[in-house]
MARMARMAR-101987 format. One record per residue (C-alpha): residue in three letters; x, y, z. Coordinates in steps of 0.1 Angstrom, whole numbers. Layout:
MARMARMAR-101987
r code:ALA&east:X&north:Y&up:Z
...
end
This chain:
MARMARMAR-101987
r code:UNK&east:1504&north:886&up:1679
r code:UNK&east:1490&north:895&up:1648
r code:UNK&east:1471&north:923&up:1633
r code:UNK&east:1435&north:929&up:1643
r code:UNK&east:1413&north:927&up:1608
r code:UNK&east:1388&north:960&up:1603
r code:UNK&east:1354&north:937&up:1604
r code:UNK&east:1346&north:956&up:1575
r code:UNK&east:1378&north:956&up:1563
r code:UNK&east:1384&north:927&up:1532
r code:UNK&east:1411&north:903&up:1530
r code:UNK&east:1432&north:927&up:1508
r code:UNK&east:1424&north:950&up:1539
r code:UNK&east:1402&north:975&up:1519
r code:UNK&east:1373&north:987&up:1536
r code:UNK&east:1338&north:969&up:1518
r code:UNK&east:1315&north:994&up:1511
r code:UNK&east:1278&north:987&up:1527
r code:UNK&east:1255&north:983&up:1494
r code:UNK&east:1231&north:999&up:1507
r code:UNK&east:1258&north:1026&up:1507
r code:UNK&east:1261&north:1024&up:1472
r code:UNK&east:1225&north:1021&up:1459
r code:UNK&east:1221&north:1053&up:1478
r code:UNK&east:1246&north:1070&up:1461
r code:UNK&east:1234&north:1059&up:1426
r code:UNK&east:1202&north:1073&up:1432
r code:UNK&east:1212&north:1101&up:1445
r code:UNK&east:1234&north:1111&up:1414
r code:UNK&east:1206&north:1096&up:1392
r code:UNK&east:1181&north:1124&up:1409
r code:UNK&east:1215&north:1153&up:1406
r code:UNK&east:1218&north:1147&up:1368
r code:UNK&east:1175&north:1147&up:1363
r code:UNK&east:1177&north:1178&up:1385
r code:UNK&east:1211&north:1192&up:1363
r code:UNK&east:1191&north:1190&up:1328
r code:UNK&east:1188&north:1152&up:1321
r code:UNK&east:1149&north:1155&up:1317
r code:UNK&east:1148&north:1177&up:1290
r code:UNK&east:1175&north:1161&up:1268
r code:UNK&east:1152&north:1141&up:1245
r code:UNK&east:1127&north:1168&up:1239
r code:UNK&east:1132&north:1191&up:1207
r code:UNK&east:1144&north:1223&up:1208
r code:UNK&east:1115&north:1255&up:1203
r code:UNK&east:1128&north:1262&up:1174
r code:UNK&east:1124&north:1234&up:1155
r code:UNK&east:1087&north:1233&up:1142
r code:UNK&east:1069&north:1205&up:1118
r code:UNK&east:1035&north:1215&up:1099
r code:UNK&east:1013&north:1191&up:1095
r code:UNK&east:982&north:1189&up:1069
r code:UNK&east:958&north:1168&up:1075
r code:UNK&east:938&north:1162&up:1039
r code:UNK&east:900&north:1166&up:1041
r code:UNK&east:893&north:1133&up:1020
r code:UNK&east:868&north:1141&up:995
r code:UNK&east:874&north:1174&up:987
r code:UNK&east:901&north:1191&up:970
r code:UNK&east:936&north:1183&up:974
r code:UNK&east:955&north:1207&up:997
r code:UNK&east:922&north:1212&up:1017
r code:UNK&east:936&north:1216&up:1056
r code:UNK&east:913&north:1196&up:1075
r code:UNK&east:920&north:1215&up:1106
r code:UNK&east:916&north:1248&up:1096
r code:UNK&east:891&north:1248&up:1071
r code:UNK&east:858&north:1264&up:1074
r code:UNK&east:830&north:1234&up:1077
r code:UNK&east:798&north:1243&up:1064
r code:UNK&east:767&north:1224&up:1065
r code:UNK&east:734&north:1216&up:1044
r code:UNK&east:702&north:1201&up:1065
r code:UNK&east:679&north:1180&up:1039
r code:UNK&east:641&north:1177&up:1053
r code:UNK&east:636&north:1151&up:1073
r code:UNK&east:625&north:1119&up:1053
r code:UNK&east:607&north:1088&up:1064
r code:UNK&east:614&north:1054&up:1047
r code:UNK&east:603&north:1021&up:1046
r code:UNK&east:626&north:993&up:1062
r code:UNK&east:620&north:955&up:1061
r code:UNK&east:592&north:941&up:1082
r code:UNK&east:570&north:971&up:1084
r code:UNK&east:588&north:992&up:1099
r code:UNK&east:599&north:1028&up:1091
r code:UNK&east:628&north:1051&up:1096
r code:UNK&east:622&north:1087&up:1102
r code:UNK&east:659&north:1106&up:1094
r code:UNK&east:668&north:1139&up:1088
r code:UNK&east:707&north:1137&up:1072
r code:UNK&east:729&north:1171&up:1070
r code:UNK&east:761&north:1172&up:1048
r code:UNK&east:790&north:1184&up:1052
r code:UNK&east:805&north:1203&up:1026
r code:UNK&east:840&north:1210&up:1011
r code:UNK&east:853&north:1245&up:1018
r code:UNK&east:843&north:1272&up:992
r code:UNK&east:807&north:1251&up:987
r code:UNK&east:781&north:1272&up:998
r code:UNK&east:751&north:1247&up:1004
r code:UNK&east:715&north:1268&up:1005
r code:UNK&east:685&north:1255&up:995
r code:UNK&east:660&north:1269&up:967
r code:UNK&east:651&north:1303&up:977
r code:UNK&east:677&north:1312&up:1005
r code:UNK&east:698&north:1341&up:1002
r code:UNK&east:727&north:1345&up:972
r code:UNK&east:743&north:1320&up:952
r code:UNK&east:735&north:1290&up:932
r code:UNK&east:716&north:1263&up:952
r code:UNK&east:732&north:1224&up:956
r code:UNK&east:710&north:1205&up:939
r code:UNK&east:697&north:1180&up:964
r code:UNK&east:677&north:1155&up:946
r code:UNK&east:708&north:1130&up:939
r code:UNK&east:712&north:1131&up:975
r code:UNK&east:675&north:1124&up:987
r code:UNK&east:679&north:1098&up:959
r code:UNK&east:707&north:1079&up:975
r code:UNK&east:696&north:1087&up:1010
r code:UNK&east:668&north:1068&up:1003
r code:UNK&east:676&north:1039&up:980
r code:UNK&east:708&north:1034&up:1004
r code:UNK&east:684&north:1032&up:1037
r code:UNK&east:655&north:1014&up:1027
r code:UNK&east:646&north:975&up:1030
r code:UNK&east:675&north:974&up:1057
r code:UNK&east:658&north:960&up:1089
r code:UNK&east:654&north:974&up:1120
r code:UNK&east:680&north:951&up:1137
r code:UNK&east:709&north:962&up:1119
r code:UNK&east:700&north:996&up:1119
r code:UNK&east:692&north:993&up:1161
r code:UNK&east:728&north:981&up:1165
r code:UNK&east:756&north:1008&up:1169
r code:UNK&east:779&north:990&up:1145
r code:UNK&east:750&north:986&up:1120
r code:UNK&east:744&north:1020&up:1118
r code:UNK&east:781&north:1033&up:1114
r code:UNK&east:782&north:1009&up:1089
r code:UNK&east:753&north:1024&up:1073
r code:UNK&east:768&north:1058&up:1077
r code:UNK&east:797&north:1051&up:1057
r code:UNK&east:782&north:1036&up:1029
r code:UNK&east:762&north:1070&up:1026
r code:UNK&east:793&north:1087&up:1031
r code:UNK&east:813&north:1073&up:1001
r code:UNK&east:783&north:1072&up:977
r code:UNK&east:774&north:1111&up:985
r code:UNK&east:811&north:1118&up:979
r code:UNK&east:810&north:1100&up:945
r code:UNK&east:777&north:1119&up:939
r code:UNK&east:791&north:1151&up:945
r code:UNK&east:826&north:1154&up:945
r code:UNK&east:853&north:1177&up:957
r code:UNK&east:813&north:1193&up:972
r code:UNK&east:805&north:1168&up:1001
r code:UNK&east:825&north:1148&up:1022
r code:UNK&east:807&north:1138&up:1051
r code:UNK&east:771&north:1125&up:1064
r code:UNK&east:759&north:1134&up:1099
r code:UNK&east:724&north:1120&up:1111
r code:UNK&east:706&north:1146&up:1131
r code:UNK&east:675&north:1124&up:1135
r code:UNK&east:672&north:1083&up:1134
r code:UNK&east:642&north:1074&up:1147
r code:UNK&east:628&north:1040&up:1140
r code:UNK&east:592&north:1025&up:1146
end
């Protein structure tokens, strides 16, 4: 008689290991070493901080765009002929560099921007467009950035942005 074989044992006569045995146990030591400190191993330490300075393009350099102070100038609201006869009504506010202090004629301290180059450019930049382009989101982004970069060659290191606080259009 012969010997009697362990069913689970192999022809060496080594038990076999189930695998779902195995993949068990991998996982589990998987979750151990995540639970032991593996999740933070790729993260940088506390004490190693980066600054980063994001340039406020069109005004001076070194000008933090995140912590600067933004301030503001609202022109009157203008209406002007586009193609086709049809108007635009829009009322166009700058933004101006830190340390510009925008205020009209007649308000308060300090020496008023002169806005007349703006108007100017605001107008001449906006009018004979056609109501179709300037309808269309893209068209008037478009538009917006055009005004953008001539107002910042008009004025530099004093305005750096365009916002449209009214676009109406009839």
């Amino acid at each position: 008689m012969g010997k009697k074989k362990d069913d689970k044992a192999g022809e060496d006569g080594e038990k076999k290991k189930s695998p779902v045995k195995l993949i068990g146990m991998c996982v589990a030591l998987a979750g151990v070493g995540y639970m032991l400190g593996g999740r933070g191993a790729a993260a940088t330490p506390a004490s190693a901080t980066t600054t980063t300075i994001v340039q406020l393009e069109g005004c001076a350099a070194g000008t933090d765009a995140t912590t600067a102070e933004h301030n503001t100038l609202d022109l009157e609201s203008m209406s002007i002929n586009l193609n086709d006869g049809h108007y635009l009504r829009v009322t166009v506010s700058l933004g101006l560099c830190p340390g510009v202090v925008g205020v009209a004629a007649g308000e308060g301290a300090g020496e008023p921007l002169n806005t007349a180059p703006a108007k100017d450019i605001i107008v001449s930049t906006l009018s004979g467009n056609s109501m179709a382009t300037l309808q269309e989101p893209e068209g008037r982004e478009n538009i917006k950035e055009l005004l953008t970069q001539r107002l910042a060659n008009a004025y530099p290191e004093e305005v750096y942005e365009v916002y449209f606080l009214e676009f109406v259009m009839q």
